[in-house]
DOVEXBA-724167 format. One record per residue (C-alpha): residue in three letters; x negated, y negated, z negated. Coordinates in steps of 0.2 Angstrom, whole numbers. Example, Ala and Ser with C-alpha at 12.3 -4.5 7.8 and 13.67 -1.06 7.14 Angstrom:
BEGIN
+-----+-------+-------+-------+
: res :     u :     v :     w :
+-----+-------+-------+-------+
: ALA :   -62 :    22 :   -39 :
: SER :   -68 :     5 :   -36 :
+-----+-------+-------+-------+
***
This chain:
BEGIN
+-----+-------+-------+-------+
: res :     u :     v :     w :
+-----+-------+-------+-------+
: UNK :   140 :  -238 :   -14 :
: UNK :   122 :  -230 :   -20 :
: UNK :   110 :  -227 :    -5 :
: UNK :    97 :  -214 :    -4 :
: UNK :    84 :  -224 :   -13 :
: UNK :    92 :  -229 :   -26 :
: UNK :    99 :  -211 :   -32 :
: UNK :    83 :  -205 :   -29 :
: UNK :    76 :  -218 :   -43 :
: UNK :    90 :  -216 :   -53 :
: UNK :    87 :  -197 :   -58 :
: UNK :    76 :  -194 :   -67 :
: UNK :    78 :  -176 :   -61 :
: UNK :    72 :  -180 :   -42 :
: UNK :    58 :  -192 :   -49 :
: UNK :    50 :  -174 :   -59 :
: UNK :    51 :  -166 :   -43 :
: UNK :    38 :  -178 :   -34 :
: UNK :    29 :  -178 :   -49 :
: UNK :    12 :  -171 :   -47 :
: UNK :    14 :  -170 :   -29 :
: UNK :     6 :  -180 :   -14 :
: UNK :    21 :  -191 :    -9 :
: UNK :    21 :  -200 :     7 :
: UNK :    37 :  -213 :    14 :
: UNK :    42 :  -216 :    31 :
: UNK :    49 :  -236 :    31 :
: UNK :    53 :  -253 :    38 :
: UNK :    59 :  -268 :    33 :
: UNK :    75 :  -263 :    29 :
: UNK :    69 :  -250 :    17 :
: UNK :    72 :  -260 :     1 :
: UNK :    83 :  -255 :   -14 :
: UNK :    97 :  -263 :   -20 :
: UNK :    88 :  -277 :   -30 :
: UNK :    77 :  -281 :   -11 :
: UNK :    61 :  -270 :   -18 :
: UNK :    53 :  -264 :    -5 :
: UNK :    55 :  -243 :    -5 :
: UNK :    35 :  -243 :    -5 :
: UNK :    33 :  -252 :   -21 :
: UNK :    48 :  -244 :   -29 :
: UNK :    41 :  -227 :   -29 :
: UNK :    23 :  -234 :   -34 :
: UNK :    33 :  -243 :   -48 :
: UNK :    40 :  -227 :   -53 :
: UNK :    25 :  -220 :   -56 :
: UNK :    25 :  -205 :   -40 :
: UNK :     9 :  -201 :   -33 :
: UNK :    10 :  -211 :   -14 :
: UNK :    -3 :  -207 :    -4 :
: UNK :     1 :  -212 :    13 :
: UNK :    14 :  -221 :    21 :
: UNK :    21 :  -221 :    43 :
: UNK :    27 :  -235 :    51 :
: UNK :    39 :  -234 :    66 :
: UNK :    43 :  -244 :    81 :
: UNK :    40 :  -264 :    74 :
: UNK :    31 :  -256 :    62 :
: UNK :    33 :  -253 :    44 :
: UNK :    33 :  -273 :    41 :
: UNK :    44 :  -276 :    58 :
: UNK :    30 :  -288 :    63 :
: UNK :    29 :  -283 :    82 :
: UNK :    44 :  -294 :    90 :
: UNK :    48 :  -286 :   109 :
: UNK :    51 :  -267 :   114 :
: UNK :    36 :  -256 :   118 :
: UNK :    23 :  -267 :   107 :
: UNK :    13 :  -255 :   100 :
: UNK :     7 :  -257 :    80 :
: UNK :    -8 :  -253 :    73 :
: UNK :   -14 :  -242 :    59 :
: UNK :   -21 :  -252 :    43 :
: UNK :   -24 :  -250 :    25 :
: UNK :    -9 :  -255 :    14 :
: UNK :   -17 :  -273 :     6 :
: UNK :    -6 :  -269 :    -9 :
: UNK :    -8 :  -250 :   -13 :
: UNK :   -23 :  -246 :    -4 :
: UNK :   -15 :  -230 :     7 :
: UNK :   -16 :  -226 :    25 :
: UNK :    -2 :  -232 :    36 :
: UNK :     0 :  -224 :    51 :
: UNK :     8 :  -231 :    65 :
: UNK :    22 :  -220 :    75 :
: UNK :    23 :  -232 :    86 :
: UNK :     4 :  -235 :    92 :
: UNK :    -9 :  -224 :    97 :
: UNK :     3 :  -209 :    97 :
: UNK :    22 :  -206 :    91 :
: UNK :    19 :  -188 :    85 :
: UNK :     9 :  -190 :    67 :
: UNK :    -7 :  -181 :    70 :
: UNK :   -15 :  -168 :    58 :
: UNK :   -27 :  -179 :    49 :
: UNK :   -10 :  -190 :    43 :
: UNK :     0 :  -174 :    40 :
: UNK :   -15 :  -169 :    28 :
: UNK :   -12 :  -183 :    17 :
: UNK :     5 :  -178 :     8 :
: UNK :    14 :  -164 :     4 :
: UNK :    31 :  -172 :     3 :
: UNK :    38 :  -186 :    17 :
: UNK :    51 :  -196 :    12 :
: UNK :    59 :  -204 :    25 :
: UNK :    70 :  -223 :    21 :
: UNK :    76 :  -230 :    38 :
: UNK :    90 :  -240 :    41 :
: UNK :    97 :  -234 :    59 :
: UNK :   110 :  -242 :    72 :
: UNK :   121 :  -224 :    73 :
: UNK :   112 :  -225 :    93 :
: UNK :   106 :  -213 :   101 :
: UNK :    93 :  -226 :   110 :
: UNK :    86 :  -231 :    94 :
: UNK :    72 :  -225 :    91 :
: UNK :    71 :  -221 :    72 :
: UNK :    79 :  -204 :    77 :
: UNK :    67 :  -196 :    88 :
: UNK :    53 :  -201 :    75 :
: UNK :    65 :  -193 :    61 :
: UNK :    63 :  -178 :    75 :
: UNK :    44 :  -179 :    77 :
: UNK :    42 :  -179 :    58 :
: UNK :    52 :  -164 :    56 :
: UNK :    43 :  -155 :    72 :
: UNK :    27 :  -158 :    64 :
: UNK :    33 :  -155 :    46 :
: UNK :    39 :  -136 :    53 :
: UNK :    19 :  -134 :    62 :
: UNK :    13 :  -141 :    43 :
: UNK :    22 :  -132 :    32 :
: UNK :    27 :  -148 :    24 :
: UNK :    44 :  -155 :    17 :
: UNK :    52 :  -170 :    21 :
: UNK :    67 :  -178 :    13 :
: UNK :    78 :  -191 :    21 :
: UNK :    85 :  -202 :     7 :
: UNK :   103 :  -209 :    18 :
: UNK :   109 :  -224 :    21 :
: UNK :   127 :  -229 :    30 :
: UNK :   127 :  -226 :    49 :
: UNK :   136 :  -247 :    51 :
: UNK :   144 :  -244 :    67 :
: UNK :   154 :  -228 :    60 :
: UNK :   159 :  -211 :    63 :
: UNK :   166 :  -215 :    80 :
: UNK :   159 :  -207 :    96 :
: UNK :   155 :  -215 :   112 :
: UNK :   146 :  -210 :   131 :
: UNK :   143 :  -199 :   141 :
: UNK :   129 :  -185 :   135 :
: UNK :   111 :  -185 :   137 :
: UNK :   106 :  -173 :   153 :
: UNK :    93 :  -158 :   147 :
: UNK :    76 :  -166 :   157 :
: UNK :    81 :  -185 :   153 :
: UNK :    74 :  -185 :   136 :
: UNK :    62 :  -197 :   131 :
: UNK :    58 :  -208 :   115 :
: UNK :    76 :  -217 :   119 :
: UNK :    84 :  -200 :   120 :
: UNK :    80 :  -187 :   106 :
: UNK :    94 :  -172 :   111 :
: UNK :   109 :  -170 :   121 :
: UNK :   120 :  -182 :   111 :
: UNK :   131 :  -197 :   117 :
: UNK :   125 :  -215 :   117 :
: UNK :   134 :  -218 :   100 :
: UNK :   133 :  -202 :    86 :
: UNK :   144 :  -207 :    73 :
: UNK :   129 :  -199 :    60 :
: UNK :   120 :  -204 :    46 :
: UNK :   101 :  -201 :    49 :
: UNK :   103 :  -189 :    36 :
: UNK :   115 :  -178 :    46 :
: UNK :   107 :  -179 :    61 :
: UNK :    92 :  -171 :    52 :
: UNK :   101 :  -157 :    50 :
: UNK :   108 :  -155 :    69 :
: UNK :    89 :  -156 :    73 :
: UNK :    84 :  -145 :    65 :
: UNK :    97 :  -132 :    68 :
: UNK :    97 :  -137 :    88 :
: UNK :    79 :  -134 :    85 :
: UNK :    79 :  -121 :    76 :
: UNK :    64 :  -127 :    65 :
: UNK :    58 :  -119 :    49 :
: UNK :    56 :  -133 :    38 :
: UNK :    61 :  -138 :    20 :
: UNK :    74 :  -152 :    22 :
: UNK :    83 :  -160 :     8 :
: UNK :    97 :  -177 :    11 :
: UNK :    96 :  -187 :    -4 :
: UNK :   115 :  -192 :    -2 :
: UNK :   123 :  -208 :    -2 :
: UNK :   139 :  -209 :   -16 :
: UNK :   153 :  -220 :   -11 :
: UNK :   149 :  -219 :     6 :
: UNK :   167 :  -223 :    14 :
: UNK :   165 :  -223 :    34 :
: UNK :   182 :  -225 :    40 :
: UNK :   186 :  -237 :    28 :
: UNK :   190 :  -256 :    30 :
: UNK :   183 :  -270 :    30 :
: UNK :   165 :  -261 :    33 :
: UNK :   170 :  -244 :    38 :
: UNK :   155 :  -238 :    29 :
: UNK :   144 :  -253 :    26 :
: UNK :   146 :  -259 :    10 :
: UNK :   153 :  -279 :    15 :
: UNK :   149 :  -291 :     1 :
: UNK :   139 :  -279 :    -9 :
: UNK :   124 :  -275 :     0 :
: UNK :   115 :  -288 :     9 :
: UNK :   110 :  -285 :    28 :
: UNK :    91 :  -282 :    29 :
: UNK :    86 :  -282 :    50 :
: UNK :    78 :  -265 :    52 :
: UNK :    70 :  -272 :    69 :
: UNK :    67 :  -289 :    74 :
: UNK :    82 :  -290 :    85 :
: UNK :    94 :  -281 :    71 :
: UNK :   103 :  -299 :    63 :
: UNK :   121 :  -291 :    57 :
: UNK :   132 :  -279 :    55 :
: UNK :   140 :  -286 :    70 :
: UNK :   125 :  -283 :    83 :
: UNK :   125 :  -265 :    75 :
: UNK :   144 :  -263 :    81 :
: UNK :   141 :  -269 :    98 :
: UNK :   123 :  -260 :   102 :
: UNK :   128 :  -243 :   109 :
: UNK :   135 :  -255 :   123 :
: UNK :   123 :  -270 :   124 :
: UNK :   107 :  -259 :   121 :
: UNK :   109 :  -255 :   142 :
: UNK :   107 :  -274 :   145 :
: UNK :    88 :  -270 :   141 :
: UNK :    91 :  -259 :   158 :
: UNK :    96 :  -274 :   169 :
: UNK :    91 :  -293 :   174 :
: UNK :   104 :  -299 :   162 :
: UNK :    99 :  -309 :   147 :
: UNK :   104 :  -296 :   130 :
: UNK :   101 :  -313 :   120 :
: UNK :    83 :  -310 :   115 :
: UNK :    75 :  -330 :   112 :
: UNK :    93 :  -333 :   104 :
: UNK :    98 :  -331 :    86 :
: UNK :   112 :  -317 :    92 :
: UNK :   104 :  -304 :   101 :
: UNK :   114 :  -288 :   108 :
: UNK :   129 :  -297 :   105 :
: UNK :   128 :  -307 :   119 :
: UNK :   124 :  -305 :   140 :
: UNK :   122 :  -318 :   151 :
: UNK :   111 :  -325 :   167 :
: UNK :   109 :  -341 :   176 :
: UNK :   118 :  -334 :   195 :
: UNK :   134 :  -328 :   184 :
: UNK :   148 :  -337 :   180 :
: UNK :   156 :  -332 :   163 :
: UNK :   175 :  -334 :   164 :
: UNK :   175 :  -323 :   181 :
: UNK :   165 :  -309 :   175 :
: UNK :   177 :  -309 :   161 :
: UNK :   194 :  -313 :   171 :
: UNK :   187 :  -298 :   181 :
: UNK :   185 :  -284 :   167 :
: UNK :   203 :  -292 :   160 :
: UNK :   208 :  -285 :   178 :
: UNK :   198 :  -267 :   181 :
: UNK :   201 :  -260 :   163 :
: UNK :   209 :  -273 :   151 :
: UNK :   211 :  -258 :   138 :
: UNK :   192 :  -256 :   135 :
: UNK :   191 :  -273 :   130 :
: UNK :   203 :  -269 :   113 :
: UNK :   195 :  -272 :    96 :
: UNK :   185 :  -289 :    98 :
: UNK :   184 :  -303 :   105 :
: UNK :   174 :  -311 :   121 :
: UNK :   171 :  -329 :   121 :
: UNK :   164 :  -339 :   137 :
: UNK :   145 :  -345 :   132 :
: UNK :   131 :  -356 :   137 :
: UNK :   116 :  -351 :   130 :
: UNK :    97 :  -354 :   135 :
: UNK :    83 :  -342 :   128 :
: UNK :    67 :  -347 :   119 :
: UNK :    59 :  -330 :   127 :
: UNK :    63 :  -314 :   135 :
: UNK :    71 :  -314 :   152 :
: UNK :    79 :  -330 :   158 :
: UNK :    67 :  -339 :   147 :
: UNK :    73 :  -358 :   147 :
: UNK :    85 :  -358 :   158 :
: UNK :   103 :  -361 :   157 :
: UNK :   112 :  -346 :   156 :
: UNK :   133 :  -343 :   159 :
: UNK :   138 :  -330 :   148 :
: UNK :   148 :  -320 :   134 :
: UNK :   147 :  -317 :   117 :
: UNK :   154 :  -300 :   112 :
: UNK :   163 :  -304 :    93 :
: UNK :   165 :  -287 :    84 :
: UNK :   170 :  -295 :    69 :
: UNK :   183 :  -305 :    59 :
: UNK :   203 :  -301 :    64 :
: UNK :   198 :  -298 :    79 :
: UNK :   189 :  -283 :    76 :
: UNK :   200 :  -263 :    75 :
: UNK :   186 :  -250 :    74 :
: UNK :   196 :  -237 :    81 :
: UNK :   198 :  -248 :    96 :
: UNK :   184 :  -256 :   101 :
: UNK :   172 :  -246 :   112 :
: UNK :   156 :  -255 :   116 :
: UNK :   147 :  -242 :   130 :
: UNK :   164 :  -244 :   140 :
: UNK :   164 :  -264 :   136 :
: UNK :   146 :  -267 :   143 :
: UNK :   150 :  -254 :   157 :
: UNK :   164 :  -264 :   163 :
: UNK :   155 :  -278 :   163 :
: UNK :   141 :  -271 :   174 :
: UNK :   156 :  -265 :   186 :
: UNK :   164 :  -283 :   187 :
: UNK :   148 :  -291 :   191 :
: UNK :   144 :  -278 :   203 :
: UNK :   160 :  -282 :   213 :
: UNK :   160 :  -303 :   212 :
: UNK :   142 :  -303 :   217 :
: UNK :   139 :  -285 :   227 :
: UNK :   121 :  -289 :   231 :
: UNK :   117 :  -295 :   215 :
: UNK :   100 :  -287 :   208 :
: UNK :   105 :  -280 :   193 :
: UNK :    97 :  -266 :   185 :
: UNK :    77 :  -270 :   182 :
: UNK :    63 :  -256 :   189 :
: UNK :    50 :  -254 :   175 :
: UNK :    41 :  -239 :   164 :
: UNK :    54 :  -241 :   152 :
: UNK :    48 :  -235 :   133 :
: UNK :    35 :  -224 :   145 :
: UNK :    48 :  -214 :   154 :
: UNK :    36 :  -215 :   172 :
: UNK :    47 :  -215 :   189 :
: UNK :    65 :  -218 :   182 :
: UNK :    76 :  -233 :   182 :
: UNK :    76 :  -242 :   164 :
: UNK :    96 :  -239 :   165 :
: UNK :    97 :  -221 :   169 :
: UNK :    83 :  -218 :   155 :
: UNK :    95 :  -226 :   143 :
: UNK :   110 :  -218 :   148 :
: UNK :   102 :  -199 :   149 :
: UNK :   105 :  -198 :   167 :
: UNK :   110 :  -210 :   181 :
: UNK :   128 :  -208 :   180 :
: UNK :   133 :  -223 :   174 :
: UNK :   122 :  -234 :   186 :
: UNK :   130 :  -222 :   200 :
: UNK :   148 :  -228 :   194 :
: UNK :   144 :  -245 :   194 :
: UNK :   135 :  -244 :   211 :
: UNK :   151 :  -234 :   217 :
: UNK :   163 :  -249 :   225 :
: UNK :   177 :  -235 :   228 :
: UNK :   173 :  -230 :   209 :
: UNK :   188 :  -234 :   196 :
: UNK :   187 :  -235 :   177 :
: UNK :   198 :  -218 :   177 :
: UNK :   181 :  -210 :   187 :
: UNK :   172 :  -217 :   173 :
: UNK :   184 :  -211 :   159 :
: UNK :   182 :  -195 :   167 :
: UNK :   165 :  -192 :   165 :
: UNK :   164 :  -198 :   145 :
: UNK :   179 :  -190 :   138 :
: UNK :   175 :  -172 :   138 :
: UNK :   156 :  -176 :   135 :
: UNK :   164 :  -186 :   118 :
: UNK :   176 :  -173 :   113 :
: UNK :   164 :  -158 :   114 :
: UNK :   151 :  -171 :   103 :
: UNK :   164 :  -174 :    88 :
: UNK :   166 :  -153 :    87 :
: UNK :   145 :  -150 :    88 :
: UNK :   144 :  -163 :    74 :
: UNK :   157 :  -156 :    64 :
: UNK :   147 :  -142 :    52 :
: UNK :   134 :  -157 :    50 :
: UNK :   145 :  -172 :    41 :
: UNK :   140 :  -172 :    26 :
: UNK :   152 :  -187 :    18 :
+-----+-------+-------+-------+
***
């Protein structure tokens, strides 16, 4: 498999294209070619014009560790251009950093969730690149949880830097495609060009569109470890919506939940219970883990790790956002009273539960809160939001 990047270097037709033109890159860590160069020095080493570079959330060197840690603007100590943080002052570029290129490429390596938050810059970018006349292309790389499609749709009037469009939780895109459906949905004017991956194979084992054993795992945020974590994310990413531990201050973050008041081995006896068929395609193992930071901070915490890996793991079959959902549902029912959903501005969304924010609406905390609620009611609410998703993103799949 050949990622954006690396087609983009390899043709020497794309390289005269940029030639004599003001070049800037949108990038993280993760945005490395196939031999670990950063994307940044690759197209300084292949002679283009850079003049500026962007930074997202964590920041174009994935040095800010938490959620909503802002990063700084600075001067690259290397190349000597801008670097604007997206993720700082403001989340929109502003004019002065749009008047500093002519063409933004854009190397991120996404989740495939809606929450993450390298899609709604990608839409930012391209809102501003429509008010700039500028272009912007989007050199691709493999959506790692795969083309299937999972939640319930973002609500029109719940958007917010977690929730870029009425999409479900998990997309099933590549960042590339989902340029597209902006810009259609938004019907922007703007000259957009997908520097496509070749062998990009996403319904095929073992990685369904990861390339296992031949491209090595770069964490695209701080809390990004494995291909693993990105499986399980649609689901785990709403334990930042709750009191329960996502494994931040552990070496397996988002692939884990857990708190000191729970007891593992009934919270999981009790999902076996409600739903057992949502918890098809992995494995959950009974945990004791203690964190280093985050929530629960050094203290002893019963919980379960969530192994979308190995035999254990059937793509098809594994759906993370009911998973996670199931397990909010059984803890609601051992422990009714239980506080479990945190009250905070989460990513700036003022006056709204963390959760609902997240979700794209409070439906699923409603479903959970619901003790007459059954998995069926909940079934009932994603199913038809997920069917119409795989038809709208139809005209868009570019592999």
């Amino acid at each position: 498999m050949e990622f954006g990047i690396d087609r983009l270097l390899a043709d020497p037709s794309l390289v005269a294209e940029l030639k004599g033109r003001r070049v800037a890159l949108l990038a993280h860590p993760a945005s490395v070619t196939a031999d670990l160069v950063h994307s940044l020095d690759a197209l300084v080493g292949a002679g283009l014009n850079v003049t500026a570079a962007f930074g997202p959330q964590h920041g174009l060197r994935g040095d800010k560790q938490d959620n909503m840690v802002e990063s700084p603007d600075f001067t690259d100590p290397v190349h000597g251009m801008p670097v604007f943080s997206l993720y700082g002052e403001v989340r929109r570029p502003t004019d002065e950093a749009m008047a500093t290129f002519d063409v933004l490429l854009v190397d991120l390596q996404d989740l495939g969730c809606r929450i993450y938050t390298f899609i709604t810059t990608l839409l930012y970018v391209l809102e501003a690149a429509a008010a700039h006349g500028k272009e912007v292309w989007v050199l691709d790389r493999p959506n790692p949880a795969g083309r299937p499609v999972e939640g319930t749709t973002l609500i029109a009037g719940w958007e917010s830097f977690v929730g870029a469009g009425p999409m479900p939780m998990r997309h099933g895109l590549t960042l590339g495609e989902l340029g597209h459906w902006f810009i259609a949905r938004g019907k922007l004017d703007v000259a957009y060009r997908v520097i496509q991956m070749t062998g990009y194979a996403p319904d095929a084992a073992p990685g369904y569109g990861w390339p296992l054993g031949e491209r090595l795992w770069i964490n695209p945020s701080p809390n990004a470890p494995n291909l693993w974590m990105a499986r399980a994310y649609s689901g785990t990413v709403m334990l930042e919506g709750t009191t329960l531990s996502e494994g931040r201050g552990t070496t397996r973050p988002l692939e884990l939940f857990g708190a000191p008041d729970i007891v593992a081995r009934d919270v999981i006896a009790e999902m076996r219970r409600l739903a057992p068929d949502w918890l098809a395609g992995c494995a959950l193992r009974e945990i004791m883990f203690e964190p280093t930071f985050h929530k629960h901070v050094h203290q002893l915490c019963s919980g379960v790790h969530i192994h979308a890996e190995g035999h254990c793991y059937d793509h098809e079959a594994f759906r993370p956002w009911r998973l996670q959902a199931l397990a909010f549902k059984a803890i609601r029912g051992l422990y009714p009273s239980y506080e479990l959903w945190r009250d905070f501005p989460y990513e700036y969304a003022f006056g709204k539960l963390p959760i609902d924010v997240i979700n794209g609406g409070p439906g699923l905390r409603e479903w959970v809160d619901d003790a007459a609620a059954v998995p069926a009611d909940l079934e009932a609410l994603a199913s038809p939001d997920e069917e119409a998703w795989r038809e709208e993103r139809e005209p868009y799949l570019l592999y």
